[in-house]
C-alpha positions as CSV (number, residue, x, y, z in Angstrom):
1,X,-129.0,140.0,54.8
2,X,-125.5,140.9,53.6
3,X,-123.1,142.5,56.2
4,X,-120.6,145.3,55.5
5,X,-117.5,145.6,57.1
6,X,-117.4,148.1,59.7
7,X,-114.0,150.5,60.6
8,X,-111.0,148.3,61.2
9,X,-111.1,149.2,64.9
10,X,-114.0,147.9,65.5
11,X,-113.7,144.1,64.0
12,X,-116.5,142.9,66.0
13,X,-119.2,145.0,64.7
14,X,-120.9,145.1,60.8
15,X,-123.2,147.5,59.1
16,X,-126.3,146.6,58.0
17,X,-127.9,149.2,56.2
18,X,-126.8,151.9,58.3
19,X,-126.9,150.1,61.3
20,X,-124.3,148.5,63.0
21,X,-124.8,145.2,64.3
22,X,-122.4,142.7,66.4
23,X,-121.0,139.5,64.8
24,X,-119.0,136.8,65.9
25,X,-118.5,133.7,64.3
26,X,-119.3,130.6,65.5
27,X,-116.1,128.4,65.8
28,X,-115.7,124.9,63.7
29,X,-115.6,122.9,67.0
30,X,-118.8,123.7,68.0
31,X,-121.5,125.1,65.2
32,X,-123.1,121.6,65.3
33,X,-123.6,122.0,68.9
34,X,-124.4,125.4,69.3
35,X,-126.8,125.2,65.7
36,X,-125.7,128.3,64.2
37,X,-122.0,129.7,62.5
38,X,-122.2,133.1,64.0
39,X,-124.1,135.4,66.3
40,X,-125.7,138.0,64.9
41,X,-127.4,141.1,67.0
42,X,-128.3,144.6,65.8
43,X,-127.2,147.4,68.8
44,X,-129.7,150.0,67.3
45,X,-126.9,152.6,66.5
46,X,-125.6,154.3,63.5
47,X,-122.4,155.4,65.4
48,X,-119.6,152.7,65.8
49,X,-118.2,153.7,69.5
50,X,-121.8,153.5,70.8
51,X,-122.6,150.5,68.6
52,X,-119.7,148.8,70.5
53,X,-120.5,149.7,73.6
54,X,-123.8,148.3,73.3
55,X,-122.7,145.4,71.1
56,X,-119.5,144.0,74.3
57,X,-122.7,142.2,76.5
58,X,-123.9,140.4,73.4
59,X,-120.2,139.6,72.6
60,X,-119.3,138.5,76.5
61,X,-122.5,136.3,76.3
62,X,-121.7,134.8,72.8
63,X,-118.0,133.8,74.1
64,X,-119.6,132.1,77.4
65,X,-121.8,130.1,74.9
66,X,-119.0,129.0,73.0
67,X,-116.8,128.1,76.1
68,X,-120.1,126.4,77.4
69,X,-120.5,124.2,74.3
70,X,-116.7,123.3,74.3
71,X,-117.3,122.0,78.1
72,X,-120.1,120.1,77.1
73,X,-122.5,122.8,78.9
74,X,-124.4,123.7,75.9
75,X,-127.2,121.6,74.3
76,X,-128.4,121.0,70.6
77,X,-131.4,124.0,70.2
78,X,-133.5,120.6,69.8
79,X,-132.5,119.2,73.1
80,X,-132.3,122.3,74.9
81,X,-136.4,122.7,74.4
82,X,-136.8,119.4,75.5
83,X,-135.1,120.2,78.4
84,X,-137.4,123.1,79.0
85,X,-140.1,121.0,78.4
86,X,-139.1,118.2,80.5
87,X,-139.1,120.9,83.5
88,X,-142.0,122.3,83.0
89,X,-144.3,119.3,82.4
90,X,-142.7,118.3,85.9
91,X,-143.5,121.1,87.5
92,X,-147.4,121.1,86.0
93,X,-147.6,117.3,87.3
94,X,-146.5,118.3,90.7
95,X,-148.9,121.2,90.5
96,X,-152.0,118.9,89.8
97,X,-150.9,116.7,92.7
98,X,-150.2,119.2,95.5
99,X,-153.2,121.1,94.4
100,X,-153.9,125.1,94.8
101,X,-151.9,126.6,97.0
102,X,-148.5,125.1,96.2
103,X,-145.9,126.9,95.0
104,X,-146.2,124.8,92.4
105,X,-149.6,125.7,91.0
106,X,-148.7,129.4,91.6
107,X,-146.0,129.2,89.2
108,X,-148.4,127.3,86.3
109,X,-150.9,129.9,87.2
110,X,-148.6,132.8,86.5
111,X,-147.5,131.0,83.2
112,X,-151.2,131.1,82.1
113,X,-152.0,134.6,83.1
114,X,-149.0,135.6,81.0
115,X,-150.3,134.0,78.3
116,X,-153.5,136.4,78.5
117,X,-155.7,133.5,80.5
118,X,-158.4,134.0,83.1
119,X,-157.3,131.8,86.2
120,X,-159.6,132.1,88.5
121,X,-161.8,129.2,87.2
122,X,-159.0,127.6,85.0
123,X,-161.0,125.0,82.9
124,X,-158.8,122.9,81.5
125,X,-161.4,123.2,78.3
126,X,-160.4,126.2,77.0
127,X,-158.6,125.6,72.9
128,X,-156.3,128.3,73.3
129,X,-155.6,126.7,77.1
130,X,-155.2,123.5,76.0
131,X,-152.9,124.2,73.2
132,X,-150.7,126.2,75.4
133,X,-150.6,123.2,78.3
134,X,-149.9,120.6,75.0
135,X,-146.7,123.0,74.2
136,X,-145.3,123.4,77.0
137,X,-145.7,119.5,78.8
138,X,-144.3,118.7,75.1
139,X,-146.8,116.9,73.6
140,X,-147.2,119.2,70.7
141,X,-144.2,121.5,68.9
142,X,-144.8,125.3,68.4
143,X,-145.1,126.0,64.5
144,X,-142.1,128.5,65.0
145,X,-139.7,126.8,67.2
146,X,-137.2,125.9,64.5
147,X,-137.4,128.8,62.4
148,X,-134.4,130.4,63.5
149,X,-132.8,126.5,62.4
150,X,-134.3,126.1,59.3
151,X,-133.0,129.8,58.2
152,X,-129.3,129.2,59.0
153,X,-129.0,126.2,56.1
154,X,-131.1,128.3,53.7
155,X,-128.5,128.2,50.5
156,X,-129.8,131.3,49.0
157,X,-129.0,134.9,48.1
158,X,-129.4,137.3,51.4
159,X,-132.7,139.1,50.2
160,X,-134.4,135.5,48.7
161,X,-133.7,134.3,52.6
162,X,-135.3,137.0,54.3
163,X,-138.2,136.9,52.4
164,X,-138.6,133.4,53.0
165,X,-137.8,134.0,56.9
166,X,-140.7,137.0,56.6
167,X,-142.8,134.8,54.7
168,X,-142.6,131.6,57.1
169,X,-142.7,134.1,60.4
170,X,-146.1,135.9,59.3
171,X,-147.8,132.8,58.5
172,X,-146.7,131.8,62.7
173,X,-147.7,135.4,63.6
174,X,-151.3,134.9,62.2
175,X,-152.0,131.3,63.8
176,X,-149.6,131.8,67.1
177,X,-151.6,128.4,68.7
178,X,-151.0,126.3,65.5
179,X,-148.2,123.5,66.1
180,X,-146.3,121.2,63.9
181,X,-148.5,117.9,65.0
182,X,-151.9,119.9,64.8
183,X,-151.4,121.9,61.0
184,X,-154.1,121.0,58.8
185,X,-154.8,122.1,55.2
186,X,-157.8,123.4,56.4
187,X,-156.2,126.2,58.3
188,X,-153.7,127.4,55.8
189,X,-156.9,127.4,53.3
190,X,-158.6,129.8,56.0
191,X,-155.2,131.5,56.1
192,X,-155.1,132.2,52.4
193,X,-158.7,133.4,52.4
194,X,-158.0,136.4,55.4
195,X,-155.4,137.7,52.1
196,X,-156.1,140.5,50.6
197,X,-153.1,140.1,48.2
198,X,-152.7,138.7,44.4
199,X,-152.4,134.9,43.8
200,X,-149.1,135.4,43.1
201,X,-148.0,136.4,46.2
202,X,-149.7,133.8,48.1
203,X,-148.1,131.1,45.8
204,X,-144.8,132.8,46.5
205,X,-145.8,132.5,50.5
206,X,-146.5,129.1,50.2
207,X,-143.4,128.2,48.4
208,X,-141.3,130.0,51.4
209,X,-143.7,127.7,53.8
210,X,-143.6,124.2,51.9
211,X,-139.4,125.0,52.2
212,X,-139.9,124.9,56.1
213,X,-142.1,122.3,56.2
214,X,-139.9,119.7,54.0
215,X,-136.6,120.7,56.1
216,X,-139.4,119.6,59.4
217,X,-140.3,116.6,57.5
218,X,-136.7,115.6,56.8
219,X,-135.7,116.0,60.4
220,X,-138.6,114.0,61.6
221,X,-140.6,117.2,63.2
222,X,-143.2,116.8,60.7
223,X,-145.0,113.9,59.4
224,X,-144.2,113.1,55.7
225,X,-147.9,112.3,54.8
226,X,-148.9,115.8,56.3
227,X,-148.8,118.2,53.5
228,X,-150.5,121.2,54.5
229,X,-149.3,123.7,52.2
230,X,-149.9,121.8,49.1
231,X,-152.9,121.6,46.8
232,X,-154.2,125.4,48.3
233,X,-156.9,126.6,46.5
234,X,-156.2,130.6,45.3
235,X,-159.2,133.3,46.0
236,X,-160.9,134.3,43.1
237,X,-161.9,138.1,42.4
238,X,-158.1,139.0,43.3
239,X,-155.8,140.2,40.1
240,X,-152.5,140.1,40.3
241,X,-150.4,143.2,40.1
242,X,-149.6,145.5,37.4
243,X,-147.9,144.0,34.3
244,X,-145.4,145.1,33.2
245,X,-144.8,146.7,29.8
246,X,-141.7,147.1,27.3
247,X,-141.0,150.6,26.5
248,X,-141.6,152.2,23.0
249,X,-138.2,152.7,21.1
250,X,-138.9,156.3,20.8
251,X,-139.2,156.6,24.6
252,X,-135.6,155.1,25.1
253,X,-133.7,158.3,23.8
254,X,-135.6,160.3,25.7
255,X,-135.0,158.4,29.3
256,X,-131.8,159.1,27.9
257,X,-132.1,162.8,27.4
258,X,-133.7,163.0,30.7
259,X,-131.0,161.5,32.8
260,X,-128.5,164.0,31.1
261,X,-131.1,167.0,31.6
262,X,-130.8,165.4,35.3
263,X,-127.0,165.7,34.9
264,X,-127.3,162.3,36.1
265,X,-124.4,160.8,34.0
266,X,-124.4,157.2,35.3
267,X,-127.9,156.7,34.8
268,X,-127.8,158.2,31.0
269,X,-125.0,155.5,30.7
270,X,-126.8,152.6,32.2
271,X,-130.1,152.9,30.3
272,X,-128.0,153.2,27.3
273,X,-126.3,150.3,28.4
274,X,-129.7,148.5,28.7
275,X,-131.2,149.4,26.2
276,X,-128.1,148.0,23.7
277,X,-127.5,144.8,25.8
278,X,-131.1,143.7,27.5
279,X,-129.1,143.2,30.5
280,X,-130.8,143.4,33.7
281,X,-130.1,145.9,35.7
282,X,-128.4,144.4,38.5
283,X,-126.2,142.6,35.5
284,X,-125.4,146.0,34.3
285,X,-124.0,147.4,37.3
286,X,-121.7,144.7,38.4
287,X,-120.3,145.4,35.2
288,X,-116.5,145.1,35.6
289,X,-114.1,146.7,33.0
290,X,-112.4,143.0,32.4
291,X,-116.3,142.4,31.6
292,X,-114.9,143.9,28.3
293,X,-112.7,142.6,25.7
294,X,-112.0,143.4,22.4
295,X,-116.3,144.4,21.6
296,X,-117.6,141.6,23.5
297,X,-119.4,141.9,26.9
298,X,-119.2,139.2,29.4
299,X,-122.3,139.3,31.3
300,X,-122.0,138.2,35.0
301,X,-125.6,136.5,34.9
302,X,-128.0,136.7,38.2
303,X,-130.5,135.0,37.5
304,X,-129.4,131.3,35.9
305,X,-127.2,129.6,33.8
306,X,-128.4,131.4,31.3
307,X,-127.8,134.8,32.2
308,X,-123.8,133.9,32.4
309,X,-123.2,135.2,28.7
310,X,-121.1,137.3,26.2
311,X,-123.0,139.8,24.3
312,X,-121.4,141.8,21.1
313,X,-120.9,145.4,21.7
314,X,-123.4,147.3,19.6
315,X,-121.6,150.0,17.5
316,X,-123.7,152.4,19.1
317,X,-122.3,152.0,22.2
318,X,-118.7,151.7,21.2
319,X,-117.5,154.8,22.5
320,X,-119.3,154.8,25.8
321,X,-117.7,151.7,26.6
322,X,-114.2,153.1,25.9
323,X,-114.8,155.7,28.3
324,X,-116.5,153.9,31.1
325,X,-113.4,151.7,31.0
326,X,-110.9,154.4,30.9
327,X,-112.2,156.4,33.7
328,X,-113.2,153.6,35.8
329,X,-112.5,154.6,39.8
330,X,-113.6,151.3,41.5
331,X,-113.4,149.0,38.7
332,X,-117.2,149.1,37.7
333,X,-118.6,150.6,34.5
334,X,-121.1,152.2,36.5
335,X,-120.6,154.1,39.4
336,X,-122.5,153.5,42.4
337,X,-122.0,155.9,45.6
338,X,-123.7,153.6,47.8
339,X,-125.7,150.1,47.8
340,X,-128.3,148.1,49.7
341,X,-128.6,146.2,53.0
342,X,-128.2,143.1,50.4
343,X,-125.1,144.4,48.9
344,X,-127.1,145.2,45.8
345,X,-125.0,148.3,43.5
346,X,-128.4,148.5,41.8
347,X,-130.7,149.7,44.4
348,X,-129.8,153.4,44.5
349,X,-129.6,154.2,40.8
350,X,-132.6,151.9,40.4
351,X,-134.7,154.2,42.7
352,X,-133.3,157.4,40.8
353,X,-134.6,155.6,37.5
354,X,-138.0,155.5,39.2
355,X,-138.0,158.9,40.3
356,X,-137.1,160.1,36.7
357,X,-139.4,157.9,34.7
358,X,-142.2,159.3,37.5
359,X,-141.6,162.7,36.8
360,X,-142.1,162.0,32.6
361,X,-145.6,160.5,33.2
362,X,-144.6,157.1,33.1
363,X,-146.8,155.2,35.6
364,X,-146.1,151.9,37.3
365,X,-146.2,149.0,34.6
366,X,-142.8,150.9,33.4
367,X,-140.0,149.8,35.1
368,X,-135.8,149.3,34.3
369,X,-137.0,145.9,33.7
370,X,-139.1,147.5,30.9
371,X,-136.4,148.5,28.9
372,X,-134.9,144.5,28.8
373,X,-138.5,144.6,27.6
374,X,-137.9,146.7,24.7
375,X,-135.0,144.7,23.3
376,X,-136.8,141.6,23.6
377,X,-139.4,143.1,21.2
378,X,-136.7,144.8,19.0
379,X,-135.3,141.1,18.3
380,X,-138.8,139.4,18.0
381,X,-140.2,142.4,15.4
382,X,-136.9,141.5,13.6
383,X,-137.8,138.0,13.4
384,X,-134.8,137.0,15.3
385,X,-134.9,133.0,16.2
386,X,-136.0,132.5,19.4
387,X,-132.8,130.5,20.6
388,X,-130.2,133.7,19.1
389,X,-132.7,136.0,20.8
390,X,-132.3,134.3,24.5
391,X,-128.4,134.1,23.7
392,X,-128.0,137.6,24.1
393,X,-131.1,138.0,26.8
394,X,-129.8,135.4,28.6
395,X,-132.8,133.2,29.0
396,X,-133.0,129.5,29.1
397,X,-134.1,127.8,25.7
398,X,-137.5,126.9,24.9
399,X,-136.4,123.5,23.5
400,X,-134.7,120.2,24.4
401,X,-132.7,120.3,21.3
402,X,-131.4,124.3,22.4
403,X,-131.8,124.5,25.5
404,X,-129.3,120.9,26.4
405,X,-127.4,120.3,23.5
406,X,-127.1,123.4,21.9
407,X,-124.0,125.1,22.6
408,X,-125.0,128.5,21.9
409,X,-124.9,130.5,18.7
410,X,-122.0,132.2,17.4
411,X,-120.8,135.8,18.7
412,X,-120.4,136.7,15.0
413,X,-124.3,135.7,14.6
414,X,-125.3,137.4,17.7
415,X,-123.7,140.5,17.0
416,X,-125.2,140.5,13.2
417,X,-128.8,140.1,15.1
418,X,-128.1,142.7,17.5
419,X,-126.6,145.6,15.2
420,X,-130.2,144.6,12.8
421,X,-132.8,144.7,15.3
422,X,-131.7,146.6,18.1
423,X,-132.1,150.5,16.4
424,X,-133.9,153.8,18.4
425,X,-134.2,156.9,16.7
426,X,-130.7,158.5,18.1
427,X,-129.1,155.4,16.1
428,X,-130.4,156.7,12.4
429,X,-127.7,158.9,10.7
């Protein structure tokens, strides 16, 4: 999740979302130790001075950790469970010697009853028992123990982690007693089946949980041979969600005339800009005005490769793009009042596109994304080659030839393909 910065006076503290949260960063000397490069903790609070209040405990605690780690105090998160374990196998050994009655055995008692066991006639034969007692004398590892590990080396964007972090975390929450030396296929299979979600989601789950399970596998947590989340069967009867559909060229002028009967000016301009680009929308609104030069537009791709490209300015949007530049404020084509816990410019003017599109009767397989949609048809009706056509989309190339040695196609033939295909009924004089 991306931070913003807080007021000056308050350099320990970051919003996210509208929350503030305390931060401090982890110092060189000791992330190894310590497992982590800052301290993160959300105070609750949408006001700074009692965000900071709240947010000086966490602080004072992180600084002792760090001084503790420099001392040689702190452990590795690894060794500091084993530590935990190591004392409390001890403890139940030396309850099963002394026997009820010893403060021992009181203490391993109260452990089970907070665990939501019946220890008046403690068994020993109990699954959910037994997995607990495996855990805790160490001879099995909780599923979730290194999640929190795993997520800090995640090289990803900010909303792709947490996902994967939800994704990984739900799968724990639904099979709390499952450990790392006891997963079977089996049980993510019986997982998969409790889903009431599309195919494609659970593939997308999986992927998040194969991610963990490799980084367990290549610190020696997990067995290589022990593939769990591989070769999972998919439910049938489930569809997947609605597709999504390209809008019809007549519909683009009147999004257009919508946004302006809105007087919604930025998000008459950004469809317009979509809909003479087939740039994505997140694309389109980190647009900077050095994006532009002399009729070309130099897309700042998130996606791939593929999507870092320079697309011809189509005559029809000319003007607009002298103007956006001109009366730029922030630097950005677009103007964006606010954005995202992910730092995303998109997300408000994305959910004002919804509304609007709502309100005309469009329904949910109609999206921003639909209007990338509607250039990509424009080109293909126009019997543009596939390999100009993903030039100016900006997706990878269907062929070896194209897509590794072929160094793209001209600006002049893009621009002759773009000012042919891509024509809406505002554009006819």
């Amino acid at each position: 999740m991306s931070n913003r910065k807080a007021p000056a006076k308050f350099p320990l503290l970051v919003l996210r979302g509208r929350i503030y949260c305390a931060k401090l960063r982890v110092p060189e000397d000791v992330k190894a130790t310590l497992g982590k490069s800052v301290f993160v903790q959300s105070t609750g609070e949408t006001d700074p001075i009692r965000a900071m209040v709240k947010a000086q405990p966490f602080i004072d605690r992180w600084k002792q950790q760090i001084e503790d780690a420099r001392s040689g105090k702190a452990l590795r998160l690894q060794d500091r469970i084993l530590k935990d374990r190591r004392r409390v196998a001890t403890l139940m050994r030396e309850a099963h010697a002394k026997g009820p009655g010893s403060k021992e055995w009181t203490i391993i008692m109260d452990l089970l009853e907070d665990e939501g066991f019946d220890t008046e006639e403690p068994t020993g034969h109990d699954p959910k028992q037994v997995a607990i007692i495996e855990q805790v004398l160490g001879e099995r590892t909780p599923f979730d123990t290194l999640i929190d590990a795993w997520e800090g080396q995640l090289g990803m964007t900010d909303r792709n982690r947490s996902m994967y972090v939800s994704d990984v975390r739900e799968f724990a929450k639904a099979n709390p007693l499952e450990t790392v030396e006891g997963l079977t296929g089996a049980v993510v299979q019986a997982w998969i089946s409790s889903l009431d979600i599309a195919p494609k989601t659970i593939n997308r789950k999986l992927s998040s949980l194969r991610n963990y399970w490799g980084w367990l596998q290549a610190h020696e947590v997990a067995q290589a041979t022990n593939k769990p989340f591989h070769g999972r069967l998919m439910p049938k009867g489930k569809k997947d969600g609605v597709k999504r559909q390209a809008f019809q060229t007549a519909d683009i002028p009147k999004l257009i005339a919508k946004a302006q009967e809105d007087r919604d000016g930025a998000l008459a301009d950004l469809i317009t800009l979509a809909a003479h680009t087939g740039a994505r929308i997140e694309e389109l609104c980190n647009l900077k005005v050095g994006h532009v030069d002399n009729g070309i537009l130099s897309i700042p791709g998130t996606k791939s490769d593929a999507a870092l490209r320079k697309v011809p300015a189509h005559t029809a949007i000319g003007d607009l793009l002298v103007r956006l530049v001109t009366s730029s404020k922030d630097g950005y084509l677009i103007p964006v009042a606010t954005q995202n816990q992910y730092d995303e410019r998109s997300a408000p003017i994305g959910k004002r596109f919804g509304r609007m599109k709502a309100e005309m009767g469009f329904g949910p397989e109609h999206v921003f994304h639909s209007i990338r949609k509607t250039v990509a048809t424009l080109l293909e009706d126009a019997q543009c080659p596939e390999g100009i056509a993903a030039d100016i989309i900006g997706h990878d190339k269907p062929t070896m030839t194209y897509g590794l040695y072929s160094g793209g196609s001209s600006i002049a033939t893009r621009r002759e393909w773009i000012e042919k295909a891509v024509v809406y009924v505002s554009n006819h004089r």
